[in-house]
N, C-alpha and C positions, 0 to 999 in steps of 0.2 A: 855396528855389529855386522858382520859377513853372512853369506849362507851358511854355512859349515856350522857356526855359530847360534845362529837362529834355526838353523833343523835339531841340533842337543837341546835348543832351549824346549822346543812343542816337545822332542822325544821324550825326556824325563818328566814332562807333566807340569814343571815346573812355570810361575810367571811372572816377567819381568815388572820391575817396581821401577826401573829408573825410565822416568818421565811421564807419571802416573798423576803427578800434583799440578804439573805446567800441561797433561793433557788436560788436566780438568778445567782448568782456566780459559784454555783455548778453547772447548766445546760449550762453554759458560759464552766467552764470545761471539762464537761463529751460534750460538741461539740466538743471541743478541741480533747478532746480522740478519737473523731470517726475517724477524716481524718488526724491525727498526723503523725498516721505511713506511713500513705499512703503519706502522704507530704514531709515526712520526704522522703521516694522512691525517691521524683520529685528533690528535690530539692539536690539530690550527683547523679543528672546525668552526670554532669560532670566526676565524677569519673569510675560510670560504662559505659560513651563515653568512657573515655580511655582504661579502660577494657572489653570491647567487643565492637571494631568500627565497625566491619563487620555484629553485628547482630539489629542496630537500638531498644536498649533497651528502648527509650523514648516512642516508639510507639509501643513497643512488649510487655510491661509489661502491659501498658496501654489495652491492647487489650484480654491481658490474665485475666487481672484482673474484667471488665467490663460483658464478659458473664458466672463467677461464681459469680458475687453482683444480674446479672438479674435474673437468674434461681432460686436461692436462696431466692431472696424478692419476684418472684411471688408465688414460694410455702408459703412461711411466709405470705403474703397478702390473698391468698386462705384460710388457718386454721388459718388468726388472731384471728380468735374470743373465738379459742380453745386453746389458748394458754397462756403457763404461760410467763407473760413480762418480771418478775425478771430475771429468767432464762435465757430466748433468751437475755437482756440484756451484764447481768453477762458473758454469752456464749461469746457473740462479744468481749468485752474488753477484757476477757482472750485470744481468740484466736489471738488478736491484739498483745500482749505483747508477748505470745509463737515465733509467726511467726517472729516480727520484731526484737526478739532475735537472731534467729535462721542464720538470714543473716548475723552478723559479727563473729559467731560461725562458719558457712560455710567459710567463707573469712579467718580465721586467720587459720581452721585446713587446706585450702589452700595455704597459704602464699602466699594467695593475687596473684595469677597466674593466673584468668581463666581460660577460654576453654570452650566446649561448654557441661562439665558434670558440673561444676558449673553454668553457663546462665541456664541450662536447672533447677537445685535447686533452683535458687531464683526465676523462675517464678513459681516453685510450690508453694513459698512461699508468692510468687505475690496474688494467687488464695485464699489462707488461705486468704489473706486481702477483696477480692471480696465476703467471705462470713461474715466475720467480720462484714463486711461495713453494708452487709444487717440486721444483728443479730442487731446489735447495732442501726445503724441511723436511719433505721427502724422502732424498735420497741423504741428509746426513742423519736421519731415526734409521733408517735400513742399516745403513753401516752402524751405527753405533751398538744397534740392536745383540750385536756381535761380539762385542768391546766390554768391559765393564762395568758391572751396573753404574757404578757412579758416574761416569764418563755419560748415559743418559741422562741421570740426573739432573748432571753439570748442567747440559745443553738445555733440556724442559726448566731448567732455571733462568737461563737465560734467555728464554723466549719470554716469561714473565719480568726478567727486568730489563729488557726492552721498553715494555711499556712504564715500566714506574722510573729509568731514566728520560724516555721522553717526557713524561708529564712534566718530571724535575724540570728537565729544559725549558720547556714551555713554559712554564712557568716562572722562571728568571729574565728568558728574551721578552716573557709578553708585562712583566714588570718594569727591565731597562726600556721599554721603547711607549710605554702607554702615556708617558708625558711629553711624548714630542707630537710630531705633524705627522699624518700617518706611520703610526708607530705600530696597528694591529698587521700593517704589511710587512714593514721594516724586521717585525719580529722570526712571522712568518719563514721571510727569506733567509734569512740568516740560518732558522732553524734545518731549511733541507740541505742547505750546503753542507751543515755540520753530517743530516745523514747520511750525504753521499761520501762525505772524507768517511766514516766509520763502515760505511758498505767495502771503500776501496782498502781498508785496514784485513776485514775477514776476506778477503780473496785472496790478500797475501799471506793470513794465518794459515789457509786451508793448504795455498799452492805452496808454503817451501818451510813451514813449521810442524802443524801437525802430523803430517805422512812421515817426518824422520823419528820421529819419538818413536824408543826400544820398544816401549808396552805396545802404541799401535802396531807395530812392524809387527809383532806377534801374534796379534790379535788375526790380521790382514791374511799374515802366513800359514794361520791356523785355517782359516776361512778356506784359503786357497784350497789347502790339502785337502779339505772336504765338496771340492768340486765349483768349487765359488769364481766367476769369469769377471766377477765386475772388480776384482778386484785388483788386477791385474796393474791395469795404468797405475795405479797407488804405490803397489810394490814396484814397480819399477822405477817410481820418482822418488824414494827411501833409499832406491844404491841397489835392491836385492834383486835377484834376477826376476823378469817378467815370468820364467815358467817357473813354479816349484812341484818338483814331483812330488805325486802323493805318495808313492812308496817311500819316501824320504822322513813323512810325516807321519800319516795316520794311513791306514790301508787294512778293510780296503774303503774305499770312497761308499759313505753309506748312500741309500740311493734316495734323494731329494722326494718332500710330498711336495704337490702342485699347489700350485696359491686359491685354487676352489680347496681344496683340502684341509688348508690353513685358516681358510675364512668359516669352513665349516665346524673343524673343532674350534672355534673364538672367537662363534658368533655371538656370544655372552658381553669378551670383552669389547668386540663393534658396537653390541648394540647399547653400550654403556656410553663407550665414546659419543657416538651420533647423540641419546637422550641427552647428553651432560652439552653437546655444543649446540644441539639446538633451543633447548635452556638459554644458555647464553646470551647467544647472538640475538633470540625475538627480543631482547634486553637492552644487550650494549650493542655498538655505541647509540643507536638511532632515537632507542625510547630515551635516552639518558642527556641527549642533546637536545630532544624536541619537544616533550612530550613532560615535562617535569615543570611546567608553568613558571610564571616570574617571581622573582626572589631577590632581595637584598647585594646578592652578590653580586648580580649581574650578570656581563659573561663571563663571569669568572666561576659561574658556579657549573657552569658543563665539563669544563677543565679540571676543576675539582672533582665530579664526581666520577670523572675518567682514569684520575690520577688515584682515587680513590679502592677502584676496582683490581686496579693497575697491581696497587701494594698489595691487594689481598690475593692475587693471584699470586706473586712473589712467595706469601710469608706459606699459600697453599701448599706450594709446589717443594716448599725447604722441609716441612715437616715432615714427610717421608722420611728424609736423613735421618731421624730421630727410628730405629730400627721398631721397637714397642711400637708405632704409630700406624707404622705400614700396615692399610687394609691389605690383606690377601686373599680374603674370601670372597669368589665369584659372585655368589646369590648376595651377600654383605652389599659390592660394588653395586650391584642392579638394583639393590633398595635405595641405596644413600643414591643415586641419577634418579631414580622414580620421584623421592621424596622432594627433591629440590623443586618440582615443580611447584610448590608452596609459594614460591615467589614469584608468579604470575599476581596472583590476589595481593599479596605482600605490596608490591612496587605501584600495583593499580592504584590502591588506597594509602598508600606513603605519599604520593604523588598530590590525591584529589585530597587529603585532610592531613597528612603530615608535615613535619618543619623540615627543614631542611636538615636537621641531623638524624631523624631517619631514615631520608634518603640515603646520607655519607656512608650510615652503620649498615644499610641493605646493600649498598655497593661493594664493603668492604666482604661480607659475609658472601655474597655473590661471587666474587675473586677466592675467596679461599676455597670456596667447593668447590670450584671447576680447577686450580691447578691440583690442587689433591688428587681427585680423582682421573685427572691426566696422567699424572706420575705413576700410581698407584698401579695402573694398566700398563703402560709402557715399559714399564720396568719388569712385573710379574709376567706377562703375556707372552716373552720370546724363551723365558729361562723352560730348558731341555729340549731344546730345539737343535740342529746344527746351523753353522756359521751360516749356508745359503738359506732355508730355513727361518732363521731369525733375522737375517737380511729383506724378505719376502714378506714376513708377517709386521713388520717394521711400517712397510709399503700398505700396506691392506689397514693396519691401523690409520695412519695418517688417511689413507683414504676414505675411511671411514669419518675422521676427524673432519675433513672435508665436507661430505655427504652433512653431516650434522650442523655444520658453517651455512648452508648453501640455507637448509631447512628452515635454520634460524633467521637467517636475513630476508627470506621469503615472509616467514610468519611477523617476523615482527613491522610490516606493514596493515595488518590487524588493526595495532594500535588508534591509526589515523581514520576506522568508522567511526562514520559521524561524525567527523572535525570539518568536513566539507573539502575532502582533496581525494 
């Protein structure tokens, strides 16, 4: 599609359908790509429990990794407006694929030994992910913010089945290899090559697939003519020219609220975010690996109930498509985050007297509240807004999402009074 082209499509109101179905897929993937790696971490805890029992890696990585995503997204939320997307994008997936290269690289020029000058590499590499996180998640909720609802969707889908393909995985490599001679490593490595081949798969979705798609290109072009700067690099790698005049489009340029402004009207849906992810996190992964005493399964049962979480976040986050489903009432959202906290007492005493299948079914029920009410705001929270606008409150969300990651991983070191650590 040419300029000429693309300014009659914004003019008449009108919007493009062709490449609506293969955009969805792609931001299903490039979800995928945000929390891969990082999932890909959770779910061979077992392997580094074995290899550092003394340093609580479930909740130390976690912890390392949480305030370089915060610091990192509130500077990127402070200058979103001056920033190029492609870029910060592109930035995050690269630095995903370097870092989670870099840990079976560490591991094999170790030979798999430990100690505490390897623990202390892979939480540096922990960190590389903490910025990743915010490069990448960050700035593709901003842009998408803009786009189609479903095209969010897509993507908050696919940050959920990141985790329930990695479990998958994990759980077939940690099957093929549990009968040979260290096979809980053999597994291990295998697994982060596979995530760094799929980290380098979404850098080249993002850099020469998704930006040509008609629907994006419109989307992009619309943005522009509403005064939108990050978008620039994007349309000029679609073919369309880097400046699009706004008289061309929409005129005049309505005039942008500041990101204090946007966090002010939807401090409701922050403060939903933050309650729903610090829920969470005092939760998974750290009470869920350490903290759930011995069981029949062995170590197969942390992976389980990871894998278990994994899918309830998936089936959370689909049910919105279902249109009747969709919460949309503000004070609604801030009850259904308040209420959840039930499952503090919940997991305590599932843990000290239950079987293991009410763990599975608290994990599962755990997952499906938190993607729900992820979607549920992401989606609602930018509609009448314009393209820079929804790009910004995109950013203040996720920051928020952060802010609640951070809370979470702080609290749930709680758990360990009284265990004697």
């Amino acid at each position: 599609m040419d300029n000429t082209n693309m300014k009659q499509v914004a003019a008449d109101g009108s919007e493009p359908t062709k490449g609506k179905a293969l955009g969805y897929i792609v931001c299903w993937l490039l979800g995928n790509g945000c929390l891969f790696s990082w999932n890909s971490l959770l779910t061979v805890e077992d392997y580094f429990g074995y290899l550092f029992p003394d340093y609580h890696p479930a909740r130390v990585f976690t912890l390392v990794y949480q305030p370089f995503a915060l610091i990192t997204m509130v500077i990127l939320t402070i200058y979103e407006a001056r920033l190029n997307t492609r870029a910060r994008n592109l930035s995050g997936y690269g630095l995903f694929c370097f870092a989670v290269l870099l840990i079976p690289i560490l591991d094999l020029a170790t030979s798999g030994k430990g100690g505490i000058g390897v623990y202390v590499g892979i939480c540096i590499f922990v960190a590389m992910f903490g910025v990743a996180d915010a490069c990448s998640q960050g700035g593709m909720l901003g842009d998408l913010s803009y786009m189609h609802p479903d095209f969010i969707q897509g993507f908050s889908a696919g940050l959920a089945t990141s985790g329930v393909l990695t479990s998958v995985l994990r759980l077939i490599t940690k099957g093929a290899f549990e009968g040979t001679q260290n096979g809980l490593r053999k597994g291990a490595l295998v697994f982060f090559f596979i995530s760094a081949f799929f980290e380098v798969l979404c850098f080249l979705l993002y850099a020469f697939i998704f930006p040509k798609l008609e629907i994006v290109k419109y989307y992009r072009s619309k943005a522009a003519s509403q005064g939108s700067q990050t978008v620039i690099a994007d349309l000029a790698a679609s073919g369309l020219t880097n400046k699009v005049p706004a008289k061309d489009l929409e005129s005049p340029v309505p005039t942008r609220r500041t990101t204090g402004q946007l966090l002010k009207e939807n401090w409701d849906y922050a403060t939903v975010i933050i309650l729903t992810y610090t829920l969470t996190l005092s939760i998974f992964p750290g009470f869920l690996s350490e903290d759930t005493g011995k069981h029949s399964l062995g170590t197969w049962y942390a992976v389980l109930l990871i894998a278990m979480y994994n899918c309830g976040d998936l089936l959370g986050r689909l049910l919105p498509q279902i249109k009747v489903l969709m919460l949309r009432s503000r004070p609604g959202l801030m009850a259904f985050s308040l209420f959840r906290y039930i499952f503090i007492p919940a997991f305590y005493f599932a843990a000290k007297y239950g079987t293991q299948g009410w763990m599975l079914m608290l994990c599962i029920i755990l997952g499906i509240s938190n993607g729900y009410i992820t979607v549920c705001v992401f989606v609602n929270a930018p509609r009448g807004y314009t393209g820079p606008e929804q790009n910004a409150l995109g950013n203040v969300l996720v920051t928020s999402l952060v802010v609640g990651l951070f809370a979470g991983v702080v609290l749930d070191w709680l758990w360990l009074i009284g265990k004697g650590w």
